[in-house]
C-alpha positions as CSV (number, residue, x, y, z in Angstrom):
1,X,12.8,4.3,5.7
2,X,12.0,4.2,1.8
3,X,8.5,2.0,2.7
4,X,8.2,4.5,5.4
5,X,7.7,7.6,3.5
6,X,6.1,5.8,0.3
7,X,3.3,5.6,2.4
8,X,3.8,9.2,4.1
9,X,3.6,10.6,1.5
10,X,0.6,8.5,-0.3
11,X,-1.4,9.0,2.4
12,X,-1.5,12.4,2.7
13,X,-3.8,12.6,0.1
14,X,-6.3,9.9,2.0
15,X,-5.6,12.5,5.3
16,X,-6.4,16.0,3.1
17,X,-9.5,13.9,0.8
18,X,-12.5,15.8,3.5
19,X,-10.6,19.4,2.6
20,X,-10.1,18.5,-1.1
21,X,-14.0,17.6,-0.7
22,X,-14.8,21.1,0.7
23,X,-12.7,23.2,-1.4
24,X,-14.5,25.2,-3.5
25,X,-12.3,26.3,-6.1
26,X,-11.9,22.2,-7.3
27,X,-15.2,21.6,-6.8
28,X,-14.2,17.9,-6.0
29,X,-17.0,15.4,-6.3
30,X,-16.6,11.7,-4.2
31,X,-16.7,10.0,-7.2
32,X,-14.2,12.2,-8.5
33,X,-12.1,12.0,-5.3
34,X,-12.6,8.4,-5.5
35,X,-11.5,8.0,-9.3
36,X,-8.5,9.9,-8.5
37,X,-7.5,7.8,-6.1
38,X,-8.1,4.9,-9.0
39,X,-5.6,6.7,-11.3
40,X,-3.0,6.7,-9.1
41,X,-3.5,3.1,-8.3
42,X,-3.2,2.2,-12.3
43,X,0.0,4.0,-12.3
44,X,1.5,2.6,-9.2
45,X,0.7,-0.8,-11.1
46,X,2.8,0.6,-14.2
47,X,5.7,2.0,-12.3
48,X,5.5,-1.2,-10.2
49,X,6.5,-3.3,-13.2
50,X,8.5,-1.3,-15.0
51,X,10.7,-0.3,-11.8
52,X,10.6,-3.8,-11.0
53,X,12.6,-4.8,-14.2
54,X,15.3,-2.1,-13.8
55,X,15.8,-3.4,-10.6
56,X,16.6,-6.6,-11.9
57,X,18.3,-5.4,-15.3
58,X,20.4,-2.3,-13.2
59,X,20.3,-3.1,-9.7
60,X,18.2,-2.8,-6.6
61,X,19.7,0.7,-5.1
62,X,19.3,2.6,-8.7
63,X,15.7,1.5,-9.1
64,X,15.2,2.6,-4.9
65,X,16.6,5.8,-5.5
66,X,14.7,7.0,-8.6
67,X,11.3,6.1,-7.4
68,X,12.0,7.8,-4.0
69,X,13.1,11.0,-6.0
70,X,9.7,10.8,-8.6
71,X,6.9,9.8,-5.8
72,X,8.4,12.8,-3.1
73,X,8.7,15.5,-6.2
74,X,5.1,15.2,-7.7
75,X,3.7,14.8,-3.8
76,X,5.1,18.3,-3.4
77,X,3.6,19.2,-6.6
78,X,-0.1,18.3,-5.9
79,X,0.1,21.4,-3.6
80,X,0.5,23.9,-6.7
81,X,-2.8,22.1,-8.2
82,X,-5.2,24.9,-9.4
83,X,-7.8,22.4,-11.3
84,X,-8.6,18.7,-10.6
85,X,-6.6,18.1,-14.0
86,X,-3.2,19.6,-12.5
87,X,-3.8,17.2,-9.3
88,X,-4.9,14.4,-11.7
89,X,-1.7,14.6,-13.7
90,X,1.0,15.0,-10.7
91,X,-1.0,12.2,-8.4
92,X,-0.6,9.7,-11.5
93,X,3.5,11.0,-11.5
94,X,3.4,9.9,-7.4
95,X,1.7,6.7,-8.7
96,X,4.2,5.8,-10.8
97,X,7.0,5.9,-8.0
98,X,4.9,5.0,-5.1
99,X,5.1,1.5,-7.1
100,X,7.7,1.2,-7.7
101,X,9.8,1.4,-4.1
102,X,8.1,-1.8,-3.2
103,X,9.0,-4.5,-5.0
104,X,12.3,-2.8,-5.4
105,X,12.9,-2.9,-1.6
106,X,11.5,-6.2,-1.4
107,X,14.1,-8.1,-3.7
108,X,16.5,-5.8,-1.4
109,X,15.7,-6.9,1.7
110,X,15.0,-10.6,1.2
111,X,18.4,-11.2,-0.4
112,X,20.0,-9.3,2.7
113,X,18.4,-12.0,5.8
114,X,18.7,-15.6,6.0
115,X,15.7,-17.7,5.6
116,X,14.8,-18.5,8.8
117,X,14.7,-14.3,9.7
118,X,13.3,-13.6,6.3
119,X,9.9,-12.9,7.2
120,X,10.7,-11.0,10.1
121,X,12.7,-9.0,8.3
122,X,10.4,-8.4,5.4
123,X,7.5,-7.5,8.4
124,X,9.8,-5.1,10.2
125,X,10.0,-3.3,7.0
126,X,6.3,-3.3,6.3
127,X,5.5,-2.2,9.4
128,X,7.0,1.1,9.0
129,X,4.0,1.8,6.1
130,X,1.9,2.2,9.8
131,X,4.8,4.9,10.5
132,X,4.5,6.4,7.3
133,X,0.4,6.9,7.7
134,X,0.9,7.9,11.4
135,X,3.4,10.7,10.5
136,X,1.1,11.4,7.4
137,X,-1.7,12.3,10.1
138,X,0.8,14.2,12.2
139,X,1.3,16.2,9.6
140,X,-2.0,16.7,9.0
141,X,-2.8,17.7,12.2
142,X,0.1,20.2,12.4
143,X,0.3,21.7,9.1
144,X,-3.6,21.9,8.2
145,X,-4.9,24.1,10.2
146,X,-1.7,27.0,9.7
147,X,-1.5,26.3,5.9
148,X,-4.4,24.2,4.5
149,X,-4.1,20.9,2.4
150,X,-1.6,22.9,-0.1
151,X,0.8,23.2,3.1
152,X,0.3,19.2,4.1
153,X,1.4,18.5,0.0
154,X,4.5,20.4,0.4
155,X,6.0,18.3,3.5
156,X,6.0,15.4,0.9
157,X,8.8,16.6,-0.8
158,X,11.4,15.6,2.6
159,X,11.5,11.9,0.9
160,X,13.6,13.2,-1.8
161,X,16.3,13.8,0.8
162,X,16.7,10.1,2.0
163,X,18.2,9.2,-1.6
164,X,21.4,10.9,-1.1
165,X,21.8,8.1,2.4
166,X,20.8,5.2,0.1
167,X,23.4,6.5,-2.8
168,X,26.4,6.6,0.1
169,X,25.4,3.3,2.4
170,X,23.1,0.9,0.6
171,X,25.2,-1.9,-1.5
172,X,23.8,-4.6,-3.8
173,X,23.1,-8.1,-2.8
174,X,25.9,-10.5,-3.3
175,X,23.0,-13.0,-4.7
176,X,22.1,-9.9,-7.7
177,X,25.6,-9.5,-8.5
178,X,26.0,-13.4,-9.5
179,X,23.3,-13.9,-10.8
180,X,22.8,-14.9,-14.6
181,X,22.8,-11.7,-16.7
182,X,21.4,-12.9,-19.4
183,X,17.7,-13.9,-17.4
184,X,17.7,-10.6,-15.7
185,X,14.3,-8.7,-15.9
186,X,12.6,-11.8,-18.3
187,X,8.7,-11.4,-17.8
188,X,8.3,-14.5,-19.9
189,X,9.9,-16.5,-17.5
190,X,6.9,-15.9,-14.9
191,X,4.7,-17.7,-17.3
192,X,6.6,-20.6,-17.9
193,X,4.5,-24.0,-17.6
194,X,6.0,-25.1,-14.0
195,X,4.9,-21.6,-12.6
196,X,2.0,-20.2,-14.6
197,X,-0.7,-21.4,-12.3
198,X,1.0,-20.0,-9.1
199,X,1.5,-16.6,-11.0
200,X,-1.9,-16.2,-11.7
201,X,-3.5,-17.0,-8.4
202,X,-0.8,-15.0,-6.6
203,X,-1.5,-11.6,-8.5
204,X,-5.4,-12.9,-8.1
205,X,-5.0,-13.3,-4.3
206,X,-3.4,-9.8,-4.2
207,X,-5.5,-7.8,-6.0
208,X,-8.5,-8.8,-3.7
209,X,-6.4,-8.0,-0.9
210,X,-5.0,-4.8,-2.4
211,X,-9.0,-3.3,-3.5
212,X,-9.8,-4.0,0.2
213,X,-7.0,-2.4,1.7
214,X,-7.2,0.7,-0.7
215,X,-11.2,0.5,-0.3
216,X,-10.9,1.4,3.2
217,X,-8.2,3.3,3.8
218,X,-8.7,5.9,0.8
219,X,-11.9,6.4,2.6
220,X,-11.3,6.1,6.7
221,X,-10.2,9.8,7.1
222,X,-13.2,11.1,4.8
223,X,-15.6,8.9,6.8
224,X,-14.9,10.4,10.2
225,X,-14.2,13.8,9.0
226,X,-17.8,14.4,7.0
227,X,-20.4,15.0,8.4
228,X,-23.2,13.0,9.6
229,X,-25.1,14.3,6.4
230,X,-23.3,13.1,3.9
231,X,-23.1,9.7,5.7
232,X,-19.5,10.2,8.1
233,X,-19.2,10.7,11.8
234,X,-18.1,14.5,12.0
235,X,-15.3,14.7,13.4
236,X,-12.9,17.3,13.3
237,X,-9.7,17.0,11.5
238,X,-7.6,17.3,14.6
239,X,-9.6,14.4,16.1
240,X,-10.0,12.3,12.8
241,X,-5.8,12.6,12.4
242,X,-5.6,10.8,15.8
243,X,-8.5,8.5,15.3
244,X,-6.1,7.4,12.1
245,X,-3.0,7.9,14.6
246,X,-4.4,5.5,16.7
247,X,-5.4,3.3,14.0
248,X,-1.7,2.8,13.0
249,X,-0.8,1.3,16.1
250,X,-3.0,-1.6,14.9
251,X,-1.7,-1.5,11.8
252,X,2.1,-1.7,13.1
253,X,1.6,-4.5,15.6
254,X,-0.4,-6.4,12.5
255,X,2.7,-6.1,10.4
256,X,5.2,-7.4,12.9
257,X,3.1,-10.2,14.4
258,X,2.5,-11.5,11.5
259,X,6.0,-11.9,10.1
260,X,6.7,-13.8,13.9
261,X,4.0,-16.1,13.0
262,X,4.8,-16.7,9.7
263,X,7.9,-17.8,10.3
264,X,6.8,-19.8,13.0
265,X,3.7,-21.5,11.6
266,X,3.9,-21.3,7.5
267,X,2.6,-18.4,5.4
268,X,-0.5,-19.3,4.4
269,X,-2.3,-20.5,7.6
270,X,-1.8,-17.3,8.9
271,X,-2.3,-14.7,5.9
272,X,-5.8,-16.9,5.8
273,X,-6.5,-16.0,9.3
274,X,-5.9,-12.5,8.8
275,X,-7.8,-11.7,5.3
276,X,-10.7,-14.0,6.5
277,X,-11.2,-11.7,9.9
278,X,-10.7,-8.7,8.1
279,X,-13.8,-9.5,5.5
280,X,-15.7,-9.8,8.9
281,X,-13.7,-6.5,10.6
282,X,-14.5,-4.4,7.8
283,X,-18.2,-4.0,7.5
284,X,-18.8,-4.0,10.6
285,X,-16.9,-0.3,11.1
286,X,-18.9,0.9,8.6
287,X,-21.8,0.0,10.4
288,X,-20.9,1.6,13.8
289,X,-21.6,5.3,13.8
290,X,-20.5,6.2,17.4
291,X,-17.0,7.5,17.5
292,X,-16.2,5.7,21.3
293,X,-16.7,2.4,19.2
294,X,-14.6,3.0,16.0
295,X,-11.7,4.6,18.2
296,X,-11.3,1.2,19.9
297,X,-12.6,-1.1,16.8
298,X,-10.2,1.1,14.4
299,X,-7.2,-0.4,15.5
300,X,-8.3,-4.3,15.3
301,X,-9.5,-3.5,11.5
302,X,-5.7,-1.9,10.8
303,X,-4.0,-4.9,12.4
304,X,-5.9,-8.2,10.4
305,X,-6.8,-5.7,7.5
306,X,-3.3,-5.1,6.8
307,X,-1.0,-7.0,8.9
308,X,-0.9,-9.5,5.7
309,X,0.6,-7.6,3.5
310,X,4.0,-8.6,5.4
311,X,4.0,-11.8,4.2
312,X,3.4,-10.8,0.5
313,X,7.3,-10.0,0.0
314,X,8.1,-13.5,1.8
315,X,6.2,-15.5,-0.6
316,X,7.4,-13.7,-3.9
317,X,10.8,-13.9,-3.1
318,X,10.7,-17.8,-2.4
319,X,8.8,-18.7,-5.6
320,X,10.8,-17.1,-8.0
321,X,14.6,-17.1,-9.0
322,X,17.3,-13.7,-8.2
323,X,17.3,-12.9,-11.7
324,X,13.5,-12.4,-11.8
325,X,12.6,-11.8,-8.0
326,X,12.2,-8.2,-8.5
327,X,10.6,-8.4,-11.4
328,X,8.0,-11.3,-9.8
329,X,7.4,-8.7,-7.2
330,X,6.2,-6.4,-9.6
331,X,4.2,-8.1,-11.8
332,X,2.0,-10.0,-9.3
333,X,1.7,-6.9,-7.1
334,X,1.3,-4.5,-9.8
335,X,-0.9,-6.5,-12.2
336,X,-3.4,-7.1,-9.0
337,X,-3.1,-3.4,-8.5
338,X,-4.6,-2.8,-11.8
339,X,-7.8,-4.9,-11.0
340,X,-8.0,-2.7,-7.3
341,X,-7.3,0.7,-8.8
342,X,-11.2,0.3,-9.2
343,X,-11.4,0.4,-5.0
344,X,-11.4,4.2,-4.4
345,X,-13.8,4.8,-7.1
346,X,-16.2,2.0,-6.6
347,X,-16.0,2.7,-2.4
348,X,-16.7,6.0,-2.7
349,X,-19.5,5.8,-5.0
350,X,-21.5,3.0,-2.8
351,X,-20.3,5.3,0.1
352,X,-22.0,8.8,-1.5
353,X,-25.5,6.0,-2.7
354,X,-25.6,3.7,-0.2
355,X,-23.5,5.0,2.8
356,X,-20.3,3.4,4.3
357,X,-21.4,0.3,5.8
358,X,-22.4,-1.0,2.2
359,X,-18.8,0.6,0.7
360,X,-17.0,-1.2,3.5
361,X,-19.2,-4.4,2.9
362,X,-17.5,-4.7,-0.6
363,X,-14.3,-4.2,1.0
364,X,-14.4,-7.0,2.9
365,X,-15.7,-9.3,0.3
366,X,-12.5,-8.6,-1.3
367,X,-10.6,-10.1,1.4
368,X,-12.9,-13.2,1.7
369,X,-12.2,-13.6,-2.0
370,X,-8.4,-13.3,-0.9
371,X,-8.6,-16.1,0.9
372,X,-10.0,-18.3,-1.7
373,X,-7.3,-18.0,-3.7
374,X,-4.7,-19.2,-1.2
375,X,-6.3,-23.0,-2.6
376,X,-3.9,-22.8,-5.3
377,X,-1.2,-21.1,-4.2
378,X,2.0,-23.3,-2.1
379,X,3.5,-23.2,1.2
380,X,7.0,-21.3,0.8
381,X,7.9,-21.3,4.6
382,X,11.8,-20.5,5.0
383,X,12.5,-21.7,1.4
384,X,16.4,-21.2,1.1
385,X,16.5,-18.3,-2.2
386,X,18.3,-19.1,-5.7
């Protein structure tokens, strides 16, 4: 539920970026819609980390429950935004708890399943970001047409209300409570000489997959709302919302198959498979103009472009010990976030030069660069947790 409405409520900017576009009291530029998006990637990556370490130092459920609160309060306050610097300021407050659920969750989850469920467990939970975005697009569809994008920002404050269920019904893991206090939250201890290496090419491998996810999906809703003029499909909103509805289907059967697979065949054969037909996936939507095409491509690109990212939270969690798990979580997933916070920017630019099929193009480079990386990083298939 917490992954669920992160992404709810993050993506309601992505489903609103076309009307943001349009408005003309913001006067919002692509590149400026796109470096916007970059600024709450940045501080995603800081809440990431430092959430990441209370959640290790205080426990899981405290750190759950105040990035819940911060990333549903300043959703709601993008609606009040009068100039692109109000809806600067309040999108880098979402940032900083939209980053901060994750890796949270994450440590949450993993120490809750045994090993041989862990990654089904783990993809059952990331699969309900696909929820998240459909119901972000639902709202969309609903909401913008009676009260604008202001309206669709408002609905983002609901999230808050799941925090008073996690403060009566979630417990700590028995594996947080014994574990060393003294280690708890260490960042050093991610750069020791045994695991430096792994570290590295981990938040390397990440942050190619993390600028291609956020280099599409920033931009999928924009593409097949603008018009063929400025290089999208024209759709209308109603039908671009279930074009991304749609879309989420994929993405949901991605995340759940791959956690079955992953547990079946190792992590890295398959998270290879999926990043390496995703840099091929990619361009090629932005190449295909007719709407018939994308409705039925649109869902193959959601499930190998992010089906993946279930098996991120498996392999964190068996590399590193309880007393740093958390905090592992959020420095290789946050650190790569840093180097794609550059992806809505850089995507939208090409994409307002060039035109989508070169913006996409770069996307999917990112992922064939993703699976580079997996060289140096190990097999953790099942690996019991310490």
């Amino acid at each position: 539920m917490g992954w669920m409405l992160d992404s709810f409520d993050v993506m309601l900017y992505a489903m609103v970026g076309a009307a943001l576009i349009n408005d003309p009291t913001l006067h919002l530029s692509f590149q400026t819609n796109g470096l916007l998006g970059s600024a709450t990637q940045l501080a995603a990556a800081v809440g990431g980390i430092v959430f990441a370490v209370i959640a290790d130092r205080l426990g899981r459920k405290r750190a759950l429950m105040g990035a819940i609160l911060m990333y549903s309060i300043f959703t709601a306050a993008c609606g009040f935004s009068q100039t692109v610097t109000q809806l600067a300021i309040f999108r880098v407050c979402l940032g900083l708890g939209m980053g901060g659920e994750w890796a949270t969750g994450a440590a949450l989850v993993s120490e809750s399943f045994p090993a041989r469920h862990r990654g089904k467990a783990l993809a059952f939970v990331q699969s309900s970001w696909a929820i998240g975005y459909g119901f972000a697009a639902l709202v969309n569809l609903i909401v913008m047409p009676i009260w604008g994008w202001r309206g669709v920002f408002f609905v983002g404050v609901l999230p808050a209300l799941f925090t008073m269920w996690i403060r009566r019904n979630v417990e700590e893991p028995q594996i947080w409570l014994d574990a060393p206090k003294a280690d708890r939250g260490r960042i050093s201890l991610l750069f020791t000489p045994r695991i430096i290496k792994v570290t590295v090419f981990v938040t390397l491998m990440n942050a190619c997959t993390l600028f291609g996810w956020w280099g599409l999906n920033s931009w999928v809703p924009s593409y097949l709302a603008l018009s063929p003029e400025r290089g999208g499909i024209g759709l209308s909103s109603a039908v671009m919302s279930m074009f991304v509805i749609l879309m989420q289907t994929g993405m949901w059967l991605g995340y759940v198959s791959f956690g079955y697979i992953a547990d079946a065949i190792g992590r890295k054969k398959t998270y290879v498979t999926f990043v390496l037909a995703a840099s091929v996936l990619l361009p090629l939507y932005g190449f295909l103009k007719t709407p018939a095409f994308l409705l039925v491509l649109g869902p193959l690109v959601a499930f190998f472009g992010t089906g993946y990212y279930s098996g991120f939270g498996a392999v964190i969690v068996e590399l590193y010990p309880t007393s740093v798990r958390a905090t592992a979580a959020g420095v290789c997933y946050n650190t790569g976030r840093i180097a794609s916070a550059a992806a809505p920017f850089v995507v939208g630019s090409l994409a307002a030069s060039r035109g989508f099929f070169s913006a996409f193009a770069v996307a999917g480079f990112a992922f064939f660069l993703a699976a580079i990386m997996w060289i140096w990083i190990p097999e953790t298939r099942n690996a019991e947790l310490t």
